[in-house]
C-alpha positions as CSV (number, residue, x, y, z in Angstrom):
1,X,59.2,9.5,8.6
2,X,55.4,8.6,9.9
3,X,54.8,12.7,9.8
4,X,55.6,12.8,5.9
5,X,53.1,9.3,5.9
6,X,50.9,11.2,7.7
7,X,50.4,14.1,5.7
8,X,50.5,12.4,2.9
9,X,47.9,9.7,3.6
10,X,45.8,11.0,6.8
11,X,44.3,14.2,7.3
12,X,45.9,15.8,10.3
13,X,44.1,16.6,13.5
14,X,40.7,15.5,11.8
15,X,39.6,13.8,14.9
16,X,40.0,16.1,17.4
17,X,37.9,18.9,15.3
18,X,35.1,16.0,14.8
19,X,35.0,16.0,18.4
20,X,34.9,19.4,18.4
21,X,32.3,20.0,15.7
22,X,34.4,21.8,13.4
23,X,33.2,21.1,9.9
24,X,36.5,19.3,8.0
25,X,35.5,18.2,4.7
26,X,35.9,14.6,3.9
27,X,38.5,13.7,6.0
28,X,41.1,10.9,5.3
29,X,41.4,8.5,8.3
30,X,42.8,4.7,8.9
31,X,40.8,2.2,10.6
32,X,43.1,0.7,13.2
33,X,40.4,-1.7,14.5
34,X,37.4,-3.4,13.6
35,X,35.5,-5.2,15.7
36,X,32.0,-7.1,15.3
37,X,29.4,-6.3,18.3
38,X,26.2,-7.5,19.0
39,X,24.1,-10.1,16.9
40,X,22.9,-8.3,15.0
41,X,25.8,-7.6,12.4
42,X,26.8,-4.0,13.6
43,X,30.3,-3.4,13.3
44,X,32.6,-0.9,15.7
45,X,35.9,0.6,14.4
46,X,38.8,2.6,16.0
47,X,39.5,5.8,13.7
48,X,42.9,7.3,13.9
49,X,44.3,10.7,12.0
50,X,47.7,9.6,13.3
51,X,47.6,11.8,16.3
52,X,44.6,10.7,18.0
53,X,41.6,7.8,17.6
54,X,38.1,8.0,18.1
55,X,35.5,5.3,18.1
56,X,33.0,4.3,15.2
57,X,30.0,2.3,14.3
58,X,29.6,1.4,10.5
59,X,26.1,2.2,9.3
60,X,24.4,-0.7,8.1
61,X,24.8,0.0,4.4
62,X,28.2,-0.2,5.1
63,X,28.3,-3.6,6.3
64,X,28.6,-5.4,3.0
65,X,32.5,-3.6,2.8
66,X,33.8,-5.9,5.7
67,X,32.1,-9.1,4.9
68,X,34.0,-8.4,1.6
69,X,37.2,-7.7,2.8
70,X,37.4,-4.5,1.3
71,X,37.5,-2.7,4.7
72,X,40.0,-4.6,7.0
73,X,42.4,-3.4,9.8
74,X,45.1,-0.1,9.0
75,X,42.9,0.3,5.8
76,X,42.9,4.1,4.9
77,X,39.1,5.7,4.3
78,X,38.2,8.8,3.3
79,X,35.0,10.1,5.3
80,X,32.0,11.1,2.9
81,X,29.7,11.4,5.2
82,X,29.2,10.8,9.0
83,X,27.6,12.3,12.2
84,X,28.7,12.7,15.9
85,X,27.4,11.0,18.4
86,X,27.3,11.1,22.1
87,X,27.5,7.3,23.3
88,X,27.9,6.4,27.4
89,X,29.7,10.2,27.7
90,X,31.6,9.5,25.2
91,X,31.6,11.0,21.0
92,X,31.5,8.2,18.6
93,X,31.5,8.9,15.1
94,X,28.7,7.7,12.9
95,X,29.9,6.5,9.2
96,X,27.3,6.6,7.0
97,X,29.6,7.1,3.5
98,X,33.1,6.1,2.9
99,X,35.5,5.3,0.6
100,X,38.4,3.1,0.4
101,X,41.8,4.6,-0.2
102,X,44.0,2.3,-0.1
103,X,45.3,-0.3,2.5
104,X,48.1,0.0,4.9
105,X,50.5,-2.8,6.2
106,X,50.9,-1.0,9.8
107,X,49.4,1.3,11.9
108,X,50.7,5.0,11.3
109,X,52.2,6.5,14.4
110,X,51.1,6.2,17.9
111,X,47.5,7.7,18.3
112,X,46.4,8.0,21.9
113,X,42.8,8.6,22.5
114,X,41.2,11.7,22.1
115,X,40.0,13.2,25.4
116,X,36.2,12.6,26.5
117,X,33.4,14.6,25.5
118,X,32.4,17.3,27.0
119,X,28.7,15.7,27.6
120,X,27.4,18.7,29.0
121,X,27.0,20.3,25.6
122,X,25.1,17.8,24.5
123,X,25.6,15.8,21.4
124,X,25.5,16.8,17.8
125,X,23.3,15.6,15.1
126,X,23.9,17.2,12.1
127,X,26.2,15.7,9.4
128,X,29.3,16.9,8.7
129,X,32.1,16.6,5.5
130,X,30.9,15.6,2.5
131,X,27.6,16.9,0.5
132,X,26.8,18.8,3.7
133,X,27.5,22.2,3.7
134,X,29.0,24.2,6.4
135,X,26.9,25.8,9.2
136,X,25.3,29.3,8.5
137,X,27.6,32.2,9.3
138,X,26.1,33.9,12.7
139,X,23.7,36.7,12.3
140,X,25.5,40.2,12.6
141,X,24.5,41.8,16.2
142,X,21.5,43.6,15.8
143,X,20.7,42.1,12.8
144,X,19.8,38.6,10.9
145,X,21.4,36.4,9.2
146,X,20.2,35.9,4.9
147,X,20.9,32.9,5.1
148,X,17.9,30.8,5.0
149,X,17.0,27.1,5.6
150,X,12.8,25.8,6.0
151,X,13.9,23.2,8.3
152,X,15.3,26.3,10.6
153,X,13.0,28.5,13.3
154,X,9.9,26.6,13.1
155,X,8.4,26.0,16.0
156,X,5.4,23.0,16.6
157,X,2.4,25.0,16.7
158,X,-0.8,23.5,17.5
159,X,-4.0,24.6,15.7
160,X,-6.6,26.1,17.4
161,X,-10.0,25.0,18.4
162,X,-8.6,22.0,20.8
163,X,-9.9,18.6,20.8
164,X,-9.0,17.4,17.6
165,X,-5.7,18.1,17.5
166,X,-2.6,16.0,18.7
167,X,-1.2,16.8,22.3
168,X,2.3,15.4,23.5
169,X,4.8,16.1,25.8
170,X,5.6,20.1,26.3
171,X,8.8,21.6,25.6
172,X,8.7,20.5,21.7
173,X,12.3,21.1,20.7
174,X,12.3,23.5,17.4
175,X,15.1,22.0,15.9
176,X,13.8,20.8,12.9
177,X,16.3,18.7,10.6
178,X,15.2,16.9,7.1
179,X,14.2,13.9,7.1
180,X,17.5,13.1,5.2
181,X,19.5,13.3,8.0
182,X,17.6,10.8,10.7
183,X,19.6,7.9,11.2
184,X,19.5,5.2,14.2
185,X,22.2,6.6,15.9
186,X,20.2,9.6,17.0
187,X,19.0,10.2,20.5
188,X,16.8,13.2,19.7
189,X,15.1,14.2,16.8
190,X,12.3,16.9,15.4
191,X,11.1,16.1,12.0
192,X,8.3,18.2,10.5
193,X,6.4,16.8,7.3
194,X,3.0,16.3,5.9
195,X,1.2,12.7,5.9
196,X,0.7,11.9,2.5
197,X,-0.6,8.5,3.3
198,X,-2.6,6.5,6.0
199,X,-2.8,2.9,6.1
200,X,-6.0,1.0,7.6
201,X,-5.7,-0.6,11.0
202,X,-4.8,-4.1,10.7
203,X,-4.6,-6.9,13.5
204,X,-2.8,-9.4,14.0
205,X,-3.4,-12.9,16.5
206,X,-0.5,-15.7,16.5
207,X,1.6,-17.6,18.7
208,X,3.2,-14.6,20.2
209,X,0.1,-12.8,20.4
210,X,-2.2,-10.1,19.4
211,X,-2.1,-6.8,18.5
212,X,-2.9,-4.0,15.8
213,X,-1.0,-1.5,13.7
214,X,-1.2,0.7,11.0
215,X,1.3,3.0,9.6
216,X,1.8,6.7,8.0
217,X,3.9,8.6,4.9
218,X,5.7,11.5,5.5
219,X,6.8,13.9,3.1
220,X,8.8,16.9,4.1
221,X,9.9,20.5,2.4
222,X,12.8,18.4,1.4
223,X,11.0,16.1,-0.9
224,X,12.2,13.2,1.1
225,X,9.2,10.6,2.4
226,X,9.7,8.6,5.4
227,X,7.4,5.6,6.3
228,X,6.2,5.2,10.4
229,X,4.5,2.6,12.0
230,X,1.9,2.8,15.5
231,X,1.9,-0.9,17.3
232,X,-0.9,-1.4,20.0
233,X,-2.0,1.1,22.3
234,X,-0.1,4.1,20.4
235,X,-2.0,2.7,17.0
236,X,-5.6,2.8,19.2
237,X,-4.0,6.1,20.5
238,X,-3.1,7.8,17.1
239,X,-5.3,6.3,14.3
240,X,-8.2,8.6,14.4
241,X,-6.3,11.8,15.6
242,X,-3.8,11.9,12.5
243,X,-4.8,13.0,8.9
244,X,-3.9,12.9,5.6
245,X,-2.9,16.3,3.8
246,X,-2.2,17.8,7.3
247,X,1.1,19.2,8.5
248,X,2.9,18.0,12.0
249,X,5.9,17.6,13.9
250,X,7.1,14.4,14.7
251,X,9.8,13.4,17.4
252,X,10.2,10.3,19.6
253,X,10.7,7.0,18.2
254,X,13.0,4.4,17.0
255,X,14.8,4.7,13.8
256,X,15.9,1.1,11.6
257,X,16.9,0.7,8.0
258,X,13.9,0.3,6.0
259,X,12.9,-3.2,3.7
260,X,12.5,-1.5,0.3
261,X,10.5,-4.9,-0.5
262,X,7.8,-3.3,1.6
263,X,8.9,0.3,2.1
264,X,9.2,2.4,-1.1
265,X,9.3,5.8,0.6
266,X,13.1,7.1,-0.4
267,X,14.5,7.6,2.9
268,X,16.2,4.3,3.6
269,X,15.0,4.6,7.4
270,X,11.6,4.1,8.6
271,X,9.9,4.9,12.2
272,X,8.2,2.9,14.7
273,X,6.5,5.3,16.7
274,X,6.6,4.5,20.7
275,X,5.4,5.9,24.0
276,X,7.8,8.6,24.1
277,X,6.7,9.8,20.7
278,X,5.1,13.3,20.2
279,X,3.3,14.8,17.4
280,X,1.7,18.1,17.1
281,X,-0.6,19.6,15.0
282,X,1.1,22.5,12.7
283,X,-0.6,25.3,10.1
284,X,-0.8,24.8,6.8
285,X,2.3,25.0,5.3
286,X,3.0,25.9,1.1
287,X,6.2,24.5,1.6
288,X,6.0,21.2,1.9
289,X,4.6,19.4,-1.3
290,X,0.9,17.7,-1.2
291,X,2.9,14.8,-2.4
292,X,5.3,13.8,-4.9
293,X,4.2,12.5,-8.0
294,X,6.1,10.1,-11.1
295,X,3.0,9.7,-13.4
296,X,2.9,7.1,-16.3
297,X,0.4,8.0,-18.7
298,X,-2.3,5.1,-19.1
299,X,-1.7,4.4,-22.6
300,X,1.9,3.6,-21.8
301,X,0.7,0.9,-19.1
302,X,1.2,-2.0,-21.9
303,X,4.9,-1.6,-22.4
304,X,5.3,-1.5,-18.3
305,X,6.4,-4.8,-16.8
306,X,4.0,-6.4,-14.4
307,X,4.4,-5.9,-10.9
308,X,6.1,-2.5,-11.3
309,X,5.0,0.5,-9.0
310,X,3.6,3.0,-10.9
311,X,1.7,6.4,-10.4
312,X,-1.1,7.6,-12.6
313,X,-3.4,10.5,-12.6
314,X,-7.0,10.0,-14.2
315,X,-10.9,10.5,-14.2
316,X,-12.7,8.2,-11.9
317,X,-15.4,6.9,-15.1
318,X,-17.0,4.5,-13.7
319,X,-16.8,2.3,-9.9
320,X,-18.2,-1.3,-9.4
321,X,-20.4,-2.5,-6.5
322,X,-18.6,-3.5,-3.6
323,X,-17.4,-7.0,-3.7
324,X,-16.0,-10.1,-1.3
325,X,-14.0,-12.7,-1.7
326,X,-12.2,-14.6,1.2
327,X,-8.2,-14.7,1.2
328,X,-6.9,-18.6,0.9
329,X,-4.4,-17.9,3.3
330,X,-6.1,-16.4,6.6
331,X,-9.5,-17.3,5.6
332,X,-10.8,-13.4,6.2
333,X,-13.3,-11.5,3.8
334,X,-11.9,-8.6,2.2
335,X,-13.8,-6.2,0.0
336,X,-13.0,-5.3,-3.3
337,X,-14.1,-3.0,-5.8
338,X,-12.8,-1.6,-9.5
339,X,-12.7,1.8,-10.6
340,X,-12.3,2.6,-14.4
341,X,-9.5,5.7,-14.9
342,X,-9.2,7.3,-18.0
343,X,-7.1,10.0,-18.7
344,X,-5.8,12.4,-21.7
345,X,-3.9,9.5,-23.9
346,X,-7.3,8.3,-24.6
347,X,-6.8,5.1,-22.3
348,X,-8.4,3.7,-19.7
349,X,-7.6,0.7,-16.9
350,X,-9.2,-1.3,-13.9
351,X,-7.4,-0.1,-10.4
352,X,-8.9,-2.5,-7.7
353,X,-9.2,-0.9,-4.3
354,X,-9.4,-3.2,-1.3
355,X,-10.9,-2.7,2.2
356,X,-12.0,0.7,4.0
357,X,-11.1,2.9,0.5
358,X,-13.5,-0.3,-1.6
359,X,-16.5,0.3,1.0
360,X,-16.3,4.4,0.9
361,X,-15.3,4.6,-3.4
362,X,-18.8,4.8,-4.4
363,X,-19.0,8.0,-2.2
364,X,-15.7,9.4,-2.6
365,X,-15.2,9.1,-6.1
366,X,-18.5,9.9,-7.7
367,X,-19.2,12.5,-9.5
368,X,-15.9,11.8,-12.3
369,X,-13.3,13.6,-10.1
370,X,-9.4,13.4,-11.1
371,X,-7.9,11.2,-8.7
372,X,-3.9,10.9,-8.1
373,X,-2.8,7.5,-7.2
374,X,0.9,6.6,-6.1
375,X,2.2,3.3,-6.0
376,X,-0.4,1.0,-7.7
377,X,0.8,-2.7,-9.1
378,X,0.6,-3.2,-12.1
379,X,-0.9,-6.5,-13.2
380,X,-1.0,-8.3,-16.6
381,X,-4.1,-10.4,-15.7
382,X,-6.6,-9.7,-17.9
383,X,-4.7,-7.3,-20.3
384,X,-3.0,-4.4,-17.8
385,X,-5.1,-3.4,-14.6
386,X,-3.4,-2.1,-11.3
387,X,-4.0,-2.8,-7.6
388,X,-3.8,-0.4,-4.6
389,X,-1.0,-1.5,-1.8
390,X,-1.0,-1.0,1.6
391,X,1.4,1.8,1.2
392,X,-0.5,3.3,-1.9
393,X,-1.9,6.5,-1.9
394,X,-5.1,8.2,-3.2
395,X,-5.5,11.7,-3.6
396,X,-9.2,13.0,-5.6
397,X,-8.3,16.3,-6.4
398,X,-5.0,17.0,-6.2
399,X,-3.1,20.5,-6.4
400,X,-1.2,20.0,-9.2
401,X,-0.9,20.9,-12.6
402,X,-2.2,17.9,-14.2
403,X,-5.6,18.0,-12.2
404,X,-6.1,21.0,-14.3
405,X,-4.8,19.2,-18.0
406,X,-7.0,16.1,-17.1
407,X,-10.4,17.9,-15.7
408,X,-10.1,20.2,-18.9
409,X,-9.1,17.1,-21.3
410,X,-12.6,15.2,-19.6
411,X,-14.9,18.6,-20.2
412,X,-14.1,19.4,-23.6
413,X,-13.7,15.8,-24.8
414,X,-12.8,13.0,-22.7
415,X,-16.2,12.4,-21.7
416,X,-17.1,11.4,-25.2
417,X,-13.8,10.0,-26.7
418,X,-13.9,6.7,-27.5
419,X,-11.0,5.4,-25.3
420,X,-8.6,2.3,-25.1
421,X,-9.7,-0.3,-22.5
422,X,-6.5,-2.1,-20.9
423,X,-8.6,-4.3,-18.9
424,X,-10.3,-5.7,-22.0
425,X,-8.6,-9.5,-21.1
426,X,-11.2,-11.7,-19.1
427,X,-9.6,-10.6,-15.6
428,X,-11.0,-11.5,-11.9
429,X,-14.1,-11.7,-10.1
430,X,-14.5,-8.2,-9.3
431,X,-13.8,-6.8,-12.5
432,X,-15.1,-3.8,-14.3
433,X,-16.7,-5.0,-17.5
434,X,-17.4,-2.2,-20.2
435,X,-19.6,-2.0,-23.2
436,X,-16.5,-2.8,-25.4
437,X,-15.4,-5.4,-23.7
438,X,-18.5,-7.8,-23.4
439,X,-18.3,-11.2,-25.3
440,X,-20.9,-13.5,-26.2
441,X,-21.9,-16.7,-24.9
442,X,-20.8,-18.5,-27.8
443,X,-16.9,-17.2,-27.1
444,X,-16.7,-19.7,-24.0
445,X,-16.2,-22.7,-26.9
446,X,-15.0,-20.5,-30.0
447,X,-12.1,-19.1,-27.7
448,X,-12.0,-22.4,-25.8
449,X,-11.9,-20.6,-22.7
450,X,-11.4,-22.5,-19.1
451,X,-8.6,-24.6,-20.2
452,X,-5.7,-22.3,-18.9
453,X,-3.8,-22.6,-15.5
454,X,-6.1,-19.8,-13.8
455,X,-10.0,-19.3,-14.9
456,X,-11.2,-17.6,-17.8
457,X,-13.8,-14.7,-16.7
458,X,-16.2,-13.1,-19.2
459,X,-19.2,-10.7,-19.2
460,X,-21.9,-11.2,-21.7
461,X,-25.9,-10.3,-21.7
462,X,-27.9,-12.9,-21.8
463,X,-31.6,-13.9,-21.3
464,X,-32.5,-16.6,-18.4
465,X,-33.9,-19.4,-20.7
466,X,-34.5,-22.2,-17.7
467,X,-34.1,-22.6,-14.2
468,X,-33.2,-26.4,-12.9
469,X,-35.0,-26.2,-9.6
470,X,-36.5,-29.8,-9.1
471,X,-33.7,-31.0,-6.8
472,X,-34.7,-32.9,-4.1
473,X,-35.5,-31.3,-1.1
474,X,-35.0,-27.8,-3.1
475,X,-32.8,-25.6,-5.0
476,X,-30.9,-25.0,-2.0
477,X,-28.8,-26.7,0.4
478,X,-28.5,-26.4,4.8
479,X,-26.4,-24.0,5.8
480,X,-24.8,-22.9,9.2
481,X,-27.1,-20.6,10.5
482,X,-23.5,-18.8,12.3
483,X,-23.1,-15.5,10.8
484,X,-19.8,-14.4,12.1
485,X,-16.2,-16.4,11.5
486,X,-15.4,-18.9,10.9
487,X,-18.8,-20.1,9.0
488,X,-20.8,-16.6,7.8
489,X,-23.8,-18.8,6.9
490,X,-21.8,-20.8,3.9
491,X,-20.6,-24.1,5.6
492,X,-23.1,-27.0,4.8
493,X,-24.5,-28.3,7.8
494,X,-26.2,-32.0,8.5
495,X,-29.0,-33.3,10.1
496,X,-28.8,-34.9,13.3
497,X,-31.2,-38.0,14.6
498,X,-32.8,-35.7,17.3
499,X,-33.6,-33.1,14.6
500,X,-30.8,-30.4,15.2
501,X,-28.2,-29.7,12.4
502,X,-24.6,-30.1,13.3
503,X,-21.5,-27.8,11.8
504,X,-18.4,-29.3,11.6
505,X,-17.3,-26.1,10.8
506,X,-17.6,-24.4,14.2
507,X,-18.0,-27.8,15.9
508,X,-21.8,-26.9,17.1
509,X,-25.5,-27.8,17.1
510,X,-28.1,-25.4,16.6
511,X,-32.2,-26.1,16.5
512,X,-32.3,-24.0,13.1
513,X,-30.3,-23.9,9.4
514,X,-30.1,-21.3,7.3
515,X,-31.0,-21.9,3.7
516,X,-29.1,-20.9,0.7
517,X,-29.5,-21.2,-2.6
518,X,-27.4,-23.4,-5.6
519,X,-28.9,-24.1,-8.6
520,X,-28.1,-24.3,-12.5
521,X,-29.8,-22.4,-15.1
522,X,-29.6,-22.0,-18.8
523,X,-28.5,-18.4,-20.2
524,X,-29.1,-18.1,-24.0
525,X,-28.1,-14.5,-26.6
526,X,-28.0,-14.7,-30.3
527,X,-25.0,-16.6,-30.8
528,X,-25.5,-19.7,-28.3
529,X,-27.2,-21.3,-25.0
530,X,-25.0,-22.0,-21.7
531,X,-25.2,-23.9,-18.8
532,X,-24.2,-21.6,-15.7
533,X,-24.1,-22.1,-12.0
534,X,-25.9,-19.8,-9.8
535,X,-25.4,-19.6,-6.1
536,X,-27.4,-17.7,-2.9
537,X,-26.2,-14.2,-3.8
538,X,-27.0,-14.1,-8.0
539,X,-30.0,-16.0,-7.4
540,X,-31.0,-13.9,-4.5
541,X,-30.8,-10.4,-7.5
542,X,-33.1,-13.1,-10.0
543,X,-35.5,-14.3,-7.8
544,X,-36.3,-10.6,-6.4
545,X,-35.1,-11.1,-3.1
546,X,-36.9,-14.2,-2.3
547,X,-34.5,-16.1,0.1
548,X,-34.5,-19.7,0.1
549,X,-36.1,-20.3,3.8
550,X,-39.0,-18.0,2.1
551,X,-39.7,-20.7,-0.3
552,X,-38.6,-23.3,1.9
553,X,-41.4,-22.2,4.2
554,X,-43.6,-22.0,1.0
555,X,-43.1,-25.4,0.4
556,X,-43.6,-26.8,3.8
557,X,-47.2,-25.0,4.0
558,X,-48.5,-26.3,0.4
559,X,-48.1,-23.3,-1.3
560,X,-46.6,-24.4,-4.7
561,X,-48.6,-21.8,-6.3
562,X,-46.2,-18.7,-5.2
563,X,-43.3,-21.5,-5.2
564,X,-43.2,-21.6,-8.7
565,X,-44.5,-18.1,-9.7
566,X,-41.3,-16.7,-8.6
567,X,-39.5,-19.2,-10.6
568,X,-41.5,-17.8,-13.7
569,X,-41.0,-14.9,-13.2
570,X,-37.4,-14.7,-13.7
571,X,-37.8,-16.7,-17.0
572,X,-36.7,-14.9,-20.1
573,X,-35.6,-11.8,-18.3
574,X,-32.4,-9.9,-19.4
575,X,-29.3,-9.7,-17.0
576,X,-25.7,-8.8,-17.7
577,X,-23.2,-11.9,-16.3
578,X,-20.0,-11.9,-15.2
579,X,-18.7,-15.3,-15.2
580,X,-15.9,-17.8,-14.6
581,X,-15.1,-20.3,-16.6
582,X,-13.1,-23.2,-15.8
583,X,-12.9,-26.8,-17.0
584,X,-12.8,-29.6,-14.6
585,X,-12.7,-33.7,-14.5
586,X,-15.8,-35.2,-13.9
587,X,-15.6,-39.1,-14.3
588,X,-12.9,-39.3,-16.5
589,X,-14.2,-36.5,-18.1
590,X,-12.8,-33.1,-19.1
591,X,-16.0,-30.5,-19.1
592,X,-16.3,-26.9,-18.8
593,X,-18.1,-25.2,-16.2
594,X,-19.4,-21.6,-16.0
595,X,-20.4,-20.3,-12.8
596,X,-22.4,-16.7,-12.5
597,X,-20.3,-14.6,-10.5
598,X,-22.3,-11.3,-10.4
599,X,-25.6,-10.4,-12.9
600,X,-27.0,-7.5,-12.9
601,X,-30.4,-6.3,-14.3
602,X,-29.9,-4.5,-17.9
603,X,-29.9,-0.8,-18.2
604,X,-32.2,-0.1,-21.5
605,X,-31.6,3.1,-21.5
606,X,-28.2,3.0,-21.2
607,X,-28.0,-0.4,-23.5
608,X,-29.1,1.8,-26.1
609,X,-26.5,4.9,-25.9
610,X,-23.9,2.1,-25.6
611,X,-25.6,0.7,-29.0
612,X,-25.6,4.0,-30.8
613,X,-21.7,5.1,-29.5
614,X,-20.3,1.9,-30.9
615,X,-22.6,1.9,-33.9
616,X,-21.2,5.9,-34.4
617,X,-17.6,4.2,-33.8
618,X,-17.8,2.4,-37.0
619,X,-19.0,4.6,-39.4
């Protein structure tokens, strides 16, 4: 009676030809045991054909089957996908995709254990049943086999010339597999891919220590990325070896499932790289893909909901002067800066690039290239912009069609079109104003701006009309004279009795301050007058580089003379002004204040072909 069951329900001798490494094709099995191990929610089952039983780990994914009862004990499965495994000399079968059958009120004959593996011949990696196909037939004696597979005969090669390239353990094993098939199971592993992406180092300092880390995207022949991570002395180790757009080998490391919160590379594992890792430098290879692209024209960025992750392909038009701003939560300066993309919808939007890539855009991306970007956020502050990620890649250049359709679109017209800003809105400190997008000072009260949740910013030009500078003491105030963290010359410090000035900041006296400006000033255009706030860096650009202990010193000596020639001198000059604009109680008092964020001197020359393109845009 249990034979007929049997071949009815359970695929017959399916265990003993996993064990073997014969390829059975999604095998029916019935999961006598389960059995939770660990802490950390792995699960371990007993798989029987009805003749014999084998053990089994669930794969991760799988999890969410037993916490909902849909796997339980004498349950039959059909095997979709799974692996072998050599575990403490013994073969353990990895499930990694499975389906429920049906369930079963008993167990189905008397399975004994199927005999140990034969540990000598090693353990097999490659999964079997399901989407995968059968091994290649052997090659004829004397001949080769047409069958052919990328991942197959490719041996790490190192490049020539030494130094520069990675060096590892020898012995590199050449059996490449695709990145599709790594799983945390594995003992041994070769993957072979090119590194689309390099993060920056970062560090870290807390209660558990310090450290640093950055991490890496590879992309193989397959089309399937895979994110990796370097902790410590293997990031110091690795950092300034690897680069992006060049082919390796990868093996050695730890596998885990991946957060796709943070991770949004499609293989659902990700690497930390350890001390047994090895990587070595291979040729060039046309196989594997520059990167993989899913490009949303620019135009299209207003129907896209923010905080989506987008890629978009465009000419670099325009990139802003390095900014800083310090992060609320850590305290740290980061840099910023804005480039404009514009591409062949006749569109263009603000893409903020942060740290090492702000510092080096004004060098890498002159000149208009086209520049690929993958997985930018998009934002809906200040109309649509997008933000780079830590996992976000840039490529200028890259070898694909569109480079081609968007470097001929920019020659023949795109240069001249008269495009669709998406940043047009009023959005943060650091962005990229345009011509078009410029208000007036008289649109801070008729568009009763700084009464939101989060500031109002606006860029207008505007002519310096007065400068309040009779403060007490000066149009500045006593700064730390620390330049590093956690002061940088910006906490205010007092003045002691014994005539030293005291931080409270760093907790230290020093014999000297450090001067910086604050003042307010009066900014008038055709349409209306403003007061503004200025602090040390926007007065520093007005008063041509004068610092504050300059005039300080100026002061102390008599020489009110050159004091207050400097002053006039930045009377009724032109400036464009970015600004912030935020209303605030002052005695019971709603009022709206506009601080100067950046001003910049104005550009006649190219005022006026800004003049004449809009005044040709309305005729």
């Amino acid at each position: 009676h249990n034979s007929i069951i049997m071949s009815n329900l359970l695929t017959a001798n399916c265990v003993a030809q996993a064990m073997q490494k014969i390829d059975v094709q999604n095998p029916n099995v019935q999961v006598i045991n389960i059995k939770k191990v660990g802490t950390q929610d792995r699960y371990r089952v007993i798989l029987s054909d009805g003749t014999h039983y084998i053990q089994g780990m669930l794969a991760t994914q799988l999890n969410q089957l037993v916490v909902d009862n849909q796997l339980v004990e004498n349950a039959i499965i059909c095997l979709k996908e799974f692996i072998t495994n050599v575990v403490q000399d013994k073969t353990v079968l990895i499930l990694l995709k499975c389906e429920i059958v049906s369930t079963h009120p008993a167990k189905i004959g008397n399975p004994t254990e199927v005999y140990k593996a034969d540990v000598a011949a090693g353990s097999s990696n490659k999964p079997v049943g399901g989407m995968y196909d059968a091994p290649p037939p052997a090659p004829a004696a004397g001949g080769s086999s047409n069958y052919s597979n990328p991942y197959q005969n490719q041996a790490s090669r190192s490049a020539s010339g030494g130094g520069s390239a990675p060096t590892g353990r020898s012995g590199l094993s050449s059996n490449i597999i695709p990145v599709s098939q790594l799983n945390p199971y594995q003992n041994k592993w070769v993957i072979k891919g090119r590194i689309t992406n390099k993060g920056d180092m970062r560090t870290w300092n807390n209660a558990k220590g310090e450290g640093c880390l950055f991490s890496i995207d590879i992309l193989d022949a397959s089309g399937m990325d895979i994110r990796g991570t370097f902790f410590k002395e293997d990031a110091n180790k690795w950092h300034n070896v690897l680069e992006v757009d060049k082919v390796y080998t990868f093996s050695g490391g730890r596998l885990k499932v991946a957060n796709p919160q943070w991770n949004k590379c499609k293989c659902q594992h990700e690497i930390t790289f350890d001390r047994s890792t090895d990587i070595q430098l291979c040729e060039e290879d046309a196989s594997i893909q520059q990167n993989i692209f899913d490009f949303s024209q620019i135009v299209k960025l207003e129907s896209i909901e923010p905080e989506s992750i987008i890629d978009i392909i465009g000419v670099v038009a325009s990139i802003s002067p390095v900014t800083s701003i310090t992060a609320k939560k850590t305290g740290n300066e980061l840099k910023k800066c804005e480039l404009t993309v514009m591409d062949d919808s006749d569109a263009q939007v603000n893409v903020t690039l942060w740290g090492k890539k702000a510092e080096t855009a004004e060098n890498e991306f002159a000149g208009c290239p086209v520049v690929a970007f993958k997985g930018l956020k998009v934002s809906d502050y200040g109309g649509r912009s997008c933000g780079t990620l830590m996992s976000s890649a840039i490529l200028k250049g890259p070898r694909i069609p569109e480079t081609e359709r968007i470097q001929s679109w920019f020659q023949n017209r795109g240069a001249n079109a008269t495009v669709k800003n998406l940043s047009t809105g009023g959005g943060g400190a650091g962005r990229v104003e345009t011509f078009e997008s410029r208000k007036t000072v008289s649109a801070i009260r008729n568009e009763q701006l700084g009464y939101n949740e989060k500031p109002d910013w606006l860029s207008f030009k505007a002519t310096i009309s007065f400068i309040k500078k009779d403060k007490e003491g000066g149009p500045w105030y006593p700064a730390c004279p620390n330049a590093e963290e956690p002061c940088r010359n910006m906490c205010k410090v007092i003045s002691t009795s014994d005539d030293h000035w005291q931080c409270e900041k760093c907790n230290k006296q020093y014999d000297k301050c450090t001067r910086r400006y604050i003042f307010s000033s009066t900014l008038s255009d055709n349409t209306s007058t403003c007061w503004a706030s200025m602090f040390n860096d926007q007065a520093l650009a007005l008063l041509g580089g004068h610092t504050a202990d300059e005039l300080n010193e100026w002061m102390q000596n008599g020489d009110y003379d050159k004091f207050e020639k400097v002053f006039d001198d930045a009377l009724f000059t032109d400036w464009i002004v970015k600004a912030k604009v935020k209303s605030e109680l002052v005695a019971e008092e709603q009022r709206v204040k506009t601080t100067a964020y950046s001003i910049s001197p104005v550009d006649y020359a190219k005022e006026s072909r800004d003049l004449l393109k809009a005044i040709k845009g309305l005729q």
